[in-house]
Biopython code that builds the backbone (N, CA, C, O; Angstrom):
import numpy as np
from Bio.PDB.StructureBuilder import StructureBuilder

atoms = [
    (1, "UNK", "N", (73.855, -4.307, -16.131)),
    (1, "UNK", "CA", (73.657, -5.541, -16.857)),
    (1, "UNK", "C", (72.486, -5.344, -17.829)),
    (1, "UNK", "O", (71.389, -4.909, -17.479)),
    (2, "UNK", "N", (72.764, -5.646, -18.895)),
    (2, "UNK", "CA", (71.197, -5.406, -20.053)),
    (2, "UNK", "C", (70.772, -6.702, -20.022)),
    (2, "UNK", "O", (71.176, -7.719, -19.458)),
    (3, "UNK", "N", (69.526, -6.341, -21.030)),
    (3, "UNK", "CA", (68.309, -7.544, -20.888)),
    (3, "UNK", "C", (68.743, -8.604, -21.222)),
    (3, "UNK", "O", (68.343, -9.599, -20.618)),
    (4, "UNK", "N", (69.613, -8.729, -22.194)),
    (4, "UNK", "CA", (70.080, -9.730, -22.733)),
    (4, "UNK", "C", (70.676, -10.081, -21.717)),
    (4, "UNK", "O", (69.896, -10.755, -21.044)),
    (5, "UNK", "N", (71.886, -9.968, -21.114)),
    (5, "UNK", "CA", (72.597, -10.931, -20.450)),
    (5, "UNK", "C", (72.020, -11.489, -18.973)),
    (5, "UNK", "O", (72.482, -12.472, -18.394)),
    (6, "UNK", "N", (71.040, -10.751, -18.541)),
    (6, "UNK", "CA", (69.998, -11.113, -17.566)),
    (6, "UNK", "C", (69.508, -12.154, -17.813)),
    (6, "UNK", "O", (69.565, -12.995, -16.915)),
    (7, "UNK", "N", (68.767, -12.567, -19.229)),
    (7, "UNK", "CA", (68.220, -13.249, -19.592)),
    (7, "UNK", "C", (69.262, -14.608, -20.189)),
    (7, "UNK", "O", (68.680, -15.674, -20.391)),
    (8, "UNK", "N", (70.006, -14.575, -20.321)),
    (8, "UNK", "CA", (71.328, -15.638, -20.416)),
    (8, "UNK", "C", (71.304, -15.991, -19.289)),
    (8, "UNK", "O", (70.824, -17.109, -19.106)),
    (9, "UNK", "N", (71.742, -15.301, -18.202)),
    (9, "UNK", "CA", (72.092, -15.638, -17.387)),
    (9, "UNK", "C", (71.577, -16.722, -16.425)),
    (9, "UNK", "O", (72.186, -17.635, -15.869)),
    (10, "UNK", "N", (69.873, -16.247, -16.376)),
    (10, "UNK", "CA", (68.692, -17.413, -16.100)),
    (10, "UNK", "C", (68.643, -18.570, -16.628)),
    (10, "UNK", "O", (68.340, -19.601, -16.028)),
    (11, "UNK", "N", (68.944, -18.474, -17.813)),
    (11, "UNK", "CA", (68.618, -19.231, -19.078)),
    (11, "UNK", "C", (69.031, -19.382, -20.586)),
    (11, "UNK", "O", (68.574, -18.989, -21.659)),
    (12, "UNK", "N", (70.077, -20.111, -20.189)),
    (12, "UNK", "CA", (71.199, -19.897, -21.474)),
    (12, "UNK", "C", (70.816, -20.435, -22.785)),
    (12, "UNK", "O", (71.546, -20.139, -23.731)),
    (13, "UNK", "N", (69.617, -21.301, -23.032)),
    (13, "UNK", "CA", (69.306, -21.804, -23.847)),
    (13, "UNK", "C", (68.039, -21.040, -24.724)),
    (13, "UNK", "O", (67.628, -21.458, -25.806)),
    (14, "UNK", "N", (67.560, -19.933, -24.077)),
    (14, "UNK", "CA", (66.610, -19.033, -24.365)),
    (14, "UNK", "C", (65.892, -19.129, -25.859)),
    (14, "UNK", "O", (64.699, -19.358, -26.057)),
    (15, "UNK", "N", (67.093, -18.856, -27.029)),
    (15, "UNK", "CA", (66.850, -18.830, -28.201)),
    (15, "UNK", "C", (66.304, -19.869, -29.009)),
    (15, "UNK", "O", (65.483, -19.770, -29.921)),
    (16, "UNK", "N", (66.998, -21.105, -28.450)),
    (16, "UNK", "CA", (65.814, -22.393, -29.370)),
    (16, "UNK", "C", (64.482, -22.106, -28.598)),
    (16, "UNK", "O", (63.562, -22.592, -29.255)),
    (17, "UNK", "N", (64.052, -21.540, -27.525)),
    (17, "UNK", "CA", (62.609, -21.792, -26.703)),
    (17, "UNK", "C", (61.684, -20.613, -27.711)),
    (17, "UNK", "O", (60.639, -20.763, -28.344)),
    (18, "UNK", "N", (62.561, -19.443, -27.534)),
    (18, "UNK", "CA", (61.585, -17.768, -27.903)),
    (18, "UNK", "C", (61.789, -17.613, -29.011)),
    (18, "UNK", "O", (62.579, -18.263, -29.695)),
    (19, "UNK", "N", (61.043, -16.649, -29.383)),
    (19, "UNK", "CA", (61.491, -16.141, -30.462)),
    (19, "UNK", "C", (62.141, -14.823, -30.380)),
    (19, "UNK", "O", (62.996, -14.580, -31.231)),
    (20, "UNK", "N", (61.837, -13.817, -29.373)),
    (20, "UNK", "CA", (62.656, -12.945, -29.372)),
    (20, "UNK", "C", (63.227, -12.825, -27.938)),
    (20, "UNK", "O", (62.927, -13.728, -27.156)),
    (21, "UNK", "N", (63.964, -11.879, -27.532)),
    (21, "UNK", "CA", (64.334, -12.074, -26.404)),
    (21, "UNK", "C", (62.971, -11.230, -25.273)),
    (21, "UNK", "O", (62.813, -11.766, -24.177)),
    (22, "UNK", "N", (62.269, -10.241, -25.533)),
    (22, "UNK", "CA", (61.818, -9.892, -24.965)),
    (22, "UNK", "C", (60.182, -10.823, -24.502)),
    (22, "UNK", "O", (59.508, -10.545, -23.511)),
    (23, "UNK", "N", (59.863, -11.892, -25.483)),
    (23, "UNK", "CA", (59.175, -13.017, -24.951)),
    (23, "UNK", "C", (59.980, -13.557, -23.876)),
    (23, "UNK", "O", (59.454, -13.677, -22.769)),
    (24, "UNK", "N", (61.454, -13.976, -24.092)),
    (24, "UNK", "CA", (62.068, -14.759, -22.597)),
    (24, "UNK", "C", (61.751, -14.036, -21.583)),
    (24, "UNK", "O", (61.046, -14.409, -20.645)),
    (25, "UNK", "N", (62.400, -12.656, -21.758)),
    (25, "UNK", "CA", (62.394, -11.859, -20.439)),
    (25, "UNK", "C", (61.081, -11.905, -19.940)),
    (25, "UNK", "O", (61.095, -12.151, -18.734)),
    (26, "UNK", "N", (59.368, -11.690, -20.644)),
    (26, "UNK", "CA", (58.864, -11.528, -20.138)),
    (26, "UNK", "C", (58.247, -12.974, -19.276)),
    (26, "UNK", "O", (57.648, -12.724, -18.230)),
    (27, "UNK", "N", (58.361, -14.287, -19.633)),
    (27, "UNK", "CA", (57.864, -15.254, -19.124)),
    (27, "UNK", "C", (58.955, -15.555, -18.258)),
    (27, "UNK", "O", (58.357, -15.973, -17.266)),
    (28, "UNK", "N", (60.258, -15.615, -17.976)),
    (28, "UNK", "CA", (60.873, -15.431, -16.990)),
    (28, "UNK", "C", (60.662, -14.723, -15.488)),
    (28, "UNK", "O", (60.903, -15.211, -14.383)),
    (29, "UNK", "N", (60.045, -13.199, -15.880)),
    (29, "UNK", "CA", (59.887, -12.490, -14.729)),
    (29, "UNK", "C", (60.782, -11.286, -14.600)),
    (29, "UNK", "O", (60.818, -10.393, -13.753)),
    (30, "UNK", "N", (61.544, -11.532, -15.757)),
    (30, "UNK", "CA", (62.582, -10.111, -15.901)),
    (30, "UNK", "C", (62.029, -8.888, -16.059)),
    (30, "UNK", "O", (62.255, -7.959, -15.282)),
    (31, "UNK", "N", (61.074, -8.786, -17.334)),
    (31, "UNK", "CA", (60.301, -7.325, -17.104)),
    (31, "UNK", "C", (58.767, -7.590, -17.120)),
    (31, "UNK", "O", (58.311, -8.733, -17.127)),
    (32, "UNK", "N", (58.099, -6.617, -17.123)),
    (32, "UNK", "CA", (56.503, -6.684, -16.647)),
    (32, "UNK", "C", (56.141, -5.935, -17.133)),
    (32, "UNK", "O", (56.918, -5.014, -17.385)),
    (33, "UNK", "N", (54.558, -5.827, -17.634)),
    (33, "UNK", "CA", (53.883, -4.544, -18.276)),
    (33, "UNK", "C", (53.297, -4.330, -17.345)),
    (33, "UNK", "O", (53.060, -5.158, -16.466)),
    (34, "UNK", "N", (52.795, -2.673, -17.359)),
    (34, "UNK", "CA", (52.624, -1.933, -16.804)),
    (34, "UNK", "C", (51.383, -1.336, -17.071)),
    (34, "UNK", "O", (51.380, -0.739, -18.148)),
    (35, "UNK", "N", (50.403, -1.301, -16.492)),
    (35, "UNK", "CA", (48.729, -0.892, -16.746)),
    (35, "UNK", "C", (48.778, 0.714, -16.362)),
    (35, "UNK", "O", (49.165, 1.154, -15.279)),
    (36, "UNK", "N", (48.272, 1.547, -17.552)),
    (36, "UNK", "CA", (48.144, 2.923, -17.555)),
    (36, "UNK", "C", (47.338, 3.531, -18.142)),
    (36, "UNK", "O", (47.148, 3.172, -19.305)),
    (37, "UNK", "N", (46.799, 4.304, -17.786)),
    (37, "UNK", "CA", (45.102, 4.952, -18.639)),
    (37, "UNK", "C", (45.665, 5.311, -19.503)),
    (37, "UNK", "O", (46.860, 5.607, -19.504)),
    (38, "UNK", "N", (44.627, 5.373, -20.762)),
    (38, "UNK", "CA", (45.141, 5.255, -21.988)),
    (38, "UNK", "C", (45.527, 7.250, -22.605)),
    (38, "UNK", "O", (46.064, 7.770, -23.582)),
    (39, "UNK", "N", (44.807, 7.770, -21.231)),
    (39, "UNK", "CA", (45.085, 9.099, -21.193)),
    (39, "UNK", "C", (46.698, 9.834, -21.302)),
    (39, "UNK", "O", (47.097, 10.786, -21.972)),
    (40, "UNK", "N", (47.376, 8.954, -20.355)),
    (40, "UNK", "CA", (48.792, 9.146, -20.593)),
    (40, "UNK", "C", (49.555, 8.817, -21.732)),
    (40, "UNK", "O", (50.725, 9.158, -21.902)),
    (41, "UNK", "N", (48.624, 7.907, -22.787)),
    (41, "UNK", "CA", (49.265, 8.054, -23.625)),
    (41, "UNK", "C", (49.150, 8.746, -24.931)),
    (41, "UNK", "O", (49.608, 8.374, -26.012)),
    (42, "UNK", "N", (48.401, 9.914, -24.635)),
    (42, "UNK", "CA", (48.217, 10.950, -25.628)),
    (42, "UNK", "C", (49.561, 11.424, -26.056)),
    (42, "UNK", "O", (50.308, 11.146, -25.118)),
    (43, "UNK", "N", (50.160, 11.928, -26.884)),
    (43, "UNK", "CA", (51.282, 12.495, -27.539)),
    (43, "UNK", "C", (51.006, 13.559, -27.022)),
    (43, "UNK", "O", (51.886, 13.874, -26.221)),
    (44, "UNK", "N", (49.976, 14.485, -27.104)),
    (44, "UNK", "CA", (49.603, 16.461, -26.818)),
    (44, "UNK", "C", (49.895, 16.158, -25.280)),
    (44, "UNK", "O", (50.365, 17.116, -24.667)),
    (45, "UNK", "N", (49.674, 14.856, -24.474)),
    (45, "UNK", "CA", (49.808, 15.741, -22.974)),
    (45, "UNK", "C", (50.880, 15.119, -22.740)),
    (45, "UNK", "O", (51.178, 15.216, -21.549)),
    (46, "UNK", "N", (51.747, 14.398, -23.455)),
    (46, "UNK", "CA", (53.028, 14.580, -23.234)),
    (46, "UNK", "C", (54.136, 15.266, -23.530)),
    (46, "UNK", "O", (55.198, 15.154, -22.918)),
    (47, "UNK", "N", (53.897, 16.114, -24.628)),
    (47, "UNK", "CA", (54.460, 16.991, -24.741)),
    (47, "UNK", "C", (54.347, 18.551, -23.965)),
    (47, "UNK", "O", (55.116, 19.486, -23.741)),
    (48, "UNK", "N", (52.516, 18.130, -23.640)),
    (48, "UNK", "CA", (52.582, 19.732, -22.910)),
    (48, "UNK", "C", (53.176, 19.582, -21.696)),
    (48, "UNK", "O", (53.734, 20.532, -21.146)),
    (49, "UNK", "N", (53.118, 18.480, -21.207)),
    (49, "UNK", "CA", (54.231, 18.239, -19.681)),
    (49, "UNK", "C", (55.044, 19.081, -19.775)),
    (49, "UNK", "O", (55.092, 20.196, -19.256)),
    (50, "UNK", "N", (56.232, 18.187, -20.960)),
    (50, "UNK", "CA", (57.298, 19.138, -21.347)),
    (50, "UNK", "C", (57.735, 20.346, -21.145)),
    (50, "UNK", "O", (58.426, 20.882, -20.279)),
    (51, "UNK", "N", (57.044, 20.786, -22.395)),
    (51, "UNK", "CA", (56.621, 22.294, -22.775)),
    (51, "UNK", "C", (57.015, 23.271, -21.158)),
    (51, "UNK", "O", (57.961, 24.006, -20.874)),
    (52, "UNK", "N", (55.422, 22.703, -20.144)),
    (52, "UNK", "CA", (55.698, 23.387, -19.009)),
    (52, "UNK", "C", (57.095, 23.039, -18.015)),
    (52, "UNK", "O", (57.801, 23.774, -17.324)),
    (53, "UNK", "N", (57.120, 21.879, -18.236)),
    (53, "UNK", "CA", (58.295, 21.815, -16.812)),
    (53, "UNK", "C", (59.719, 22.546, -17.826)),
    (53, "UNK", "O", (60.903, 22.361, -17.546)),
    (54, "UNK", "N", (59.441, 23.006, -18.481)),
    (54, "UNK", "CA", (60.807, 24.003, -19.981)),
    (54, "UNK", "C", (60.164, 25.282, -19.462)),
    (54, "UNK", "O", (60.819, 25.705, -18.510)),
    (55, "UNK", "N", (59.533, 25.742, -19.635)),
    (55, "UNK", "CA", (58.699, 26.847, -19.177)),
    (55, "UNK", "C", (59.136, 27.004, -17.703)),
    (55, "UNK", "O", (60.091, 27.734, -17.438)),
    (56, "UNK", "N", (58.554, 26.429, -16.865)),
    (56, "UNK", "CA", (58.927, 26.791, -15.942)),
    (56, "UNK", "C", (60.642, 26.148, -14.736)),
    (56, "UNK", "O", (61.000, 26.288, -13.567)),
    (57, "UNK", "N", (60.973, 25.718, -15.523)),
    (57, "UNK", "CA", (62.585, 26.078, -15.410)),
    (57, "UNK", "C", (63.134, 26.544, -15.546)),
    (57, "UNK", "O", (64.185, 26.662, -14.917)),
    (58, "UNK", "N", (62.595, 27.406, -16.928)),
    (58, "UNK", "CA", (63.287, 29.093, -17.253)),
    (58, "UNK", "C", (62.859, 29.841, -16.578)),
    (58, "UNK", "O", (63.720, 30.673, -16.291)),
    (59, "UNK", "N", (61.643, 30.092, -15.978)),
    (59, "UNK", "CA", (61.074, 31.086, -15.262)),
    (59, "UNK", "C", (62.073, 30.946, -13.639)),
    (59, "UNK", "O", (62.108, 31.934, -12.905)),
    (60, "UNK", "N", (62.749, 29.775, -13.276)),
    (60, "UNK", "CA", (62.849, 29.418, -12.032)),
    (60, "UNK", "C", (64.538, 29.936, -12.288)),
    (60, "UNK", "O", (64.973, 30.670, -11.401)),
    (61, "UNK", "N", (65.286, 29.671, -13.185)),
    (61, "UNK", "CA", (66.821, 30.512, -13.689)),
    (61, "UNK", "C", (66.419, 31.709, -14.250)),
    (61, "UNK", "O", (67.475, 32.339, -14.308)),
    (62, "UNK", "N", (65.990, 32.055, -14.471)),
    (62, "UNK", "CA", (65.918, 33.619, -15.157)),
    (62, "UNK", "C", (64.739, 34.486, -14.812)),
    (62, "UNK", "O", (64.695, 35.648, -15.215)),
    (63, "UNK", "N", (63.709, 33.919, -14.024)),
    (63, "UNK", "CA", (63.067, 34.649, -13.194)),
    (63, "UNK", "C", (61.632, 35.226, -14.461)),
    (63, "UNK", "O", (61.566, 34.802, -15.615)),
    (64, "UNK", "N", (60.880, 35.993, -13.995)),
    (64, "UNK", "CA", (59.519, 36.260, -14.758)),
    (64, "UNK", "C", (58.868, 35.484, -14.324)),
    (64, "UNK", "O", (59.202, 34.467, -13.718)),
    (65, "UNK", "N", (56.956, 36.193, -14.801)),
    (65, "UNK", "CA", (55.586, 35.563, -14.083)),
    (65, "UNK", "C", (55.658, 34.385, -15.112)),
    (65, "UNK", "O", (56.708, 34.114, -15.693)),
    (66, "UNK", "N", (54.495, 33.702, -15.308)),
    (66, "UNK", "CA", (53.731, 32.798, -15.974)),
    (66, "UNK", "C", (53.572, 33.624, -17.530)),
    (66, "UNK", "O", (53.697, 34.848, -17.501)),
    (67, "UNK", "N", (53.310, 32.977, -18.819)),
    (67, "UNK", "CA", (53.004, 33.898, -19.947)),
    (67, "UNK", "C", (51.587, 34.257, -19.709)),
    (67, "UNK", "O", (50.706, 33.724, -19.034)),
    (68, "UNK", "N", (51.635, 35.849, -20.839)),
    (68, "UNK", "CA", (50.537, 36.315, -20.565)),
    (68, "UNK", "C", (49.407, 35.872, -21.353)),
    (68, "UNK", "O", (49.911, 35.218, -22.266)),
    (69, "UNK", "N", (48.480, 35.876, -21.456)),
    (69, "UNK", "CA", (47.267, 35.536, -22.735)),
    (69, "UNK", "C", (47.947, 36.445, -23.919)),
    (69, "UNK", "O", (48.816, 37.276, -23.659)),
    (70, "UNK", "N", (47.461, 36.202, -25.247)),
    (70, "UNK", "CA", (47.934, 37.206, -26.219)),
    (70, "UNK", "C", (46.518, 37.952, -26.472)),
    (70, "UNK", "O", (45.472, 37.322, -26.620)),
    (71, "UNK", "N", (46.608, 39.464, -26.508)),
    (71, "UNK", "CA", (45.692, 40.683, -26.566)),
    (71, "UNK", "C", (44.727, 40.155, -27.383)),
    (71, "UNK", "O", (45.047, 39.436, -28.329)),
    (72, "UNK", "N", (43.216, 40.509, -27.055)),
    (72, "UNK", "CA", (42.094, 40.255, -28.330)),
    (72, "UNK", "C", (42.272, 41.318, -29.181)),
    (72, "UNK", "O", (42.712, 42.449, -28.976)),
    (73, "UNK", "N", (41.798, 40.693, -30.317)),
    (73, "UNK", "CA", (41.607, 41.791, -31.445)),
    (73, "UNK", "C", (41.298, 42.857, -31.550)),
    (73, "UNK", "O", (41.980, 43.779, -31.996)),
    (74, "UNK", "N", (39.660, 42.908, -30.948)),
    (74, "UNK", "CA", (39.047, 44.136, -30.332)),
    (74, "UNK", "C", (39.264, 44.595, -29.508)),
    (74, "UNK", "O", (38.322, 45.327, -29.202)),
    (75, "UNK", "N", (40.366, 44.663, -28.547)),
    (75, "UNK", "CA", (41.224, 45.689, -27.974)),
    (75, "UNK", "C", (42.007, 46.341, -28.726)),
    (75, "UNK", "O", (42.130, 47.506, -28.348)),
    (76, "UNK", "N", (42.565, 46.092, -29.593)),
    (76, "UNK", "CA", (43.393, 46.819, -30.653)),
    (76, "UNK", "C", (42.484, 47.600, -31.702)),
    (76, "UNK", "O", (42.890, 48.653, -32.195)),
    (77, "UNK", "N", (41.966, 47.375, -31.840)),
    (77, "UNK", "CA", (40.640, 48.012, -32.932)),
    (77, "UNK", "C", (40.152, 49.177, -31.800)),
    (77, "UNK", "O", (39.697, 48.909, -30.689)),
    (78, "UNK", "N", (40.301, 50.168, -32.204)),
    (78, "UNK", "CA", (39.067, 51.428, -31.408)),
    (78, "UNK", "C", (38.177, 51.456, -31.910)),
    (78, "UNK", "O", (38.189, 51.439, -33.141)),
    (79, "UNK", "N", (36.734, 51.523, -31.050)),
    (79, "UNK", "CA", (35.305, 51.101, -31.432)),
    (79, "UNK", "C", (35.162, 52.359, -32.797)),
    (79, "UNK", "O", (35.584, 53.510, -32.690)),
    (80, "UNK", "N", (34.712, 51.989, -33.602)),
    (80, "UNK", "CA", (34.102, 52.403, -34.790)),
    (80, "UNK", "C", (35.032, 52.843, -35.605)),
    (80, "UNK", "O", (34.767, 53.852, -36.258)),
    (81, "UNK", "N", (36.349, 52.195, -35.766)),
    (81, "UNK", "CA", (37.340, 52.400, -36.627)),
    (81, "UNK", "C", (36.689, 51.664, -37.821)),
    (81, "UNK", "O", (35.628, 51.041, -37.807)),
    (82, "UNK", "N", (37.686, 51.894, -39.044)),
    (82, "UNK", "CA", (37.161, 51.106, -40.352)),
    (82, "UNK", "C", (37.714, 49.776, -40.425)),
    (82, "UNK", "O", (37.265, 48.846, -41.094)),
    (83, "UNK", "N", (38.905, 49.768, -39.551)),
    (83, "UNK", "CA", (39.634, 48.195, -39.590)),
    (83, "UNK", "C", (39.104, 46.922, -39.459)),
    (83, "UNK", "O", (39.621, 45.882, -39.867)),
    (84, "UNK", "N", (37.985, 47.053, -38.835)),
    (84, "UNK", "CA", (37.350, 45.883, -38.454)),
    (84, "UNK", "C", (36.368, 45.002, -39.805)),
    (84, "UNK", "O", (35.905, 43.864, -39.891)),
    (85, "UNK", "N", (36.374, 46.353, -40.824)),
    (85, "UNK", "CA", (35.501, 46.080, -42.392)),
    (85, "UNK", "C", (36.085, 45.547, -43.292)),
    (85, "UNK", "O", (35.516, 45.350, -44.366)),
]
sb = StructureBuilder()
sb.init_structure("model")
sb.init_model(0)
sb.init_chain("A")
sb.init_seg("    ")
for serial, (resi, resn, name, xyz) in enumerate(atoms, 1):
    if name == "N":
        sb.init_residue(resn, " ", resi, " ")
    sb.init_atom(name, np.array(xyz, "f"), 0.0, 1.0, " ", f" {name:<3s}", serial, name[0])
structure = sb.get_structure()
């Protein structure tokens, strides 16, 4: 059943009272907000959720460790090469 017809259903006259439907629903009792640190609602840590539970679902079908760090620079450079100039 969607919001709408929930909200009919209580209260068929809804539209001369609200202005939208989601004012009815909410003074009705149909839906409720929900209090959440404002931390969860970063975009970056919701996507890095993601990211990992993708990550490690592939790792869990196709097997392999965790990724590795990517190599520093100066490991690739041999001490007193000219590359580093």
């Amino acid at each position: 059943m969607t919001l709408r017809e929930r909200v009919e259903q209580v209260f068929p006259g809804w539209r001369r009272w609200y202005p939208s439907l989601f004012d009815a629903a909410n003074d009705l009792g149909l839906i409720r907000a929900e209090v959440c640190s404002p931390d969860s609602l970063l975009l970056s840590k919701r996507h890095a959720k993601v990211q990992r539970a993708a990550e490690d679902a592939h790792r869990e079908r196709w097997g392999g460790g965790p990724p590795e760090d990517p190599p520093d620079r100066e490991r690739w450079n041999a001490p007193g090469s000219d590359e580093s100039a």
